[in-house]
N, C-alpha and C positions, 0 to 999 in steps of 0.2 A: 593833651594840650588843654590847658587854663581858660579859658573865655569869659567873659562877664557874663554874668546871671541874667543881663538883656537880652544875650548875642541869640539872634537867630540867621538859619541861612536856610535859604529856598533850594539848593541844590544838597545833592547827595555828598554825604561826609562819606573821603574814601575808610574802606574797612580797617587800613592801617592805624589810623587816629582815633584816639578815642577823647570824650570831650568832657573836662569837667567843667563844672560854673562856679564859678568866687569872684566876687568882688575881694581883691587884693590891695593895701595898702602900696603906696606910689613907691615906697621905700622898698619893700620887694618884688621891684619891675624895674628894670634893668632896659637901657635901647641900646643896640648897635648895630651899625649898617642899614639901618630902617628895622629893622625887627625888634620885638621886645620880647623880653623870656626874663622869667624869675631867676633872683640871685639865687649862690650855692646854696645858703640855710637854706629856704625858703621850699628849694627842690628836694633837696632831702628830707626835709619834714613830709613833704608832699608824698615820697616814694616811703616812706615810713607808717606813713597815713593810708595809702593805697595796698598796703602791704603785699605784692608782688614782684617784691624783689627781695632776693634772702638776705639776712641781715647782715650776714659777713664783707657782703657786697657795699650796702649800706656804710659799717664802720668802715670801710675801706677808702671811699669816698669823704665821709667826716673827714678820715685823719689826713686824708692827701688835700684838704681846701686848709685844715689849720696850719698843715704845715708849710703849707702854699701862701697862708694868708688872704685868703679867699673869706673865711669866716674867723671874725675876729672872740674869743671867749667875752665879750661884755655882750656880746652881741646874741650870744647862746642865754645869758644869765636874763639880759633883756625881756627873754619871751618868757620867760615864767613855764617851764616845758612839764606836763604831765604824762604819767602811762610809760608806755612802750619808748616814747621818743627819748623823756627824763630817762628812764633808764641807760638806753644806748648810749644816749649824748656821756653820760655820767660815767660810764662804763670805760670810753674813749679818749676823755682827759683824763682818767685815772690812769688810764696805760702811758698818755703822752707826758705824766708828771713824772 
């Protein structure tokens, strides 16, 4: 779970959750139903980032939001992607073209 780089809490985080800190841009934060959670790019960068989840998994994700329309390609080219992530991203429209 994302939290701001302010958040603090006086009681115990259960062991399930694990908490990272970012101040995130409004544009990748998303509200529904009262909650808010980061858009698709935003998550998979994040799980790309965290690297604990195997990649296969990863492009599989990618390619089911493009195809979904969930992550639009100006939106990929937007962030200017280095490393690991440029690569995958790269790797994934190459297959989708």
């Amino acid at each position: 779970m994302t939290v701001p780089t302010h958040f603090r809490r006086n009681s115990q985080i259960p062991g399930i959750v694990v908490l990272h800190y970012a101040s995130l841009p409004a544009d990748d934060v998303q509200t529904s139903q009262g909650f808010k959670f980061t858009r698709p790019l935003q998550t998979i960068l994040d799980l790309i980032d965290a690297g604990t989840v195997e990649p296969r998994f990863i492009r599989q994700a990618l390619r089911q939001a493009l195809d979904r329309g969930l992550i639009a390609h100006h939106q990929i080219q937007d962030r200017h992607l280095i490393g690991a992530a440029s690569k995958m991203f790269e790797e994934v429209m190459r297959e989708a073209a």
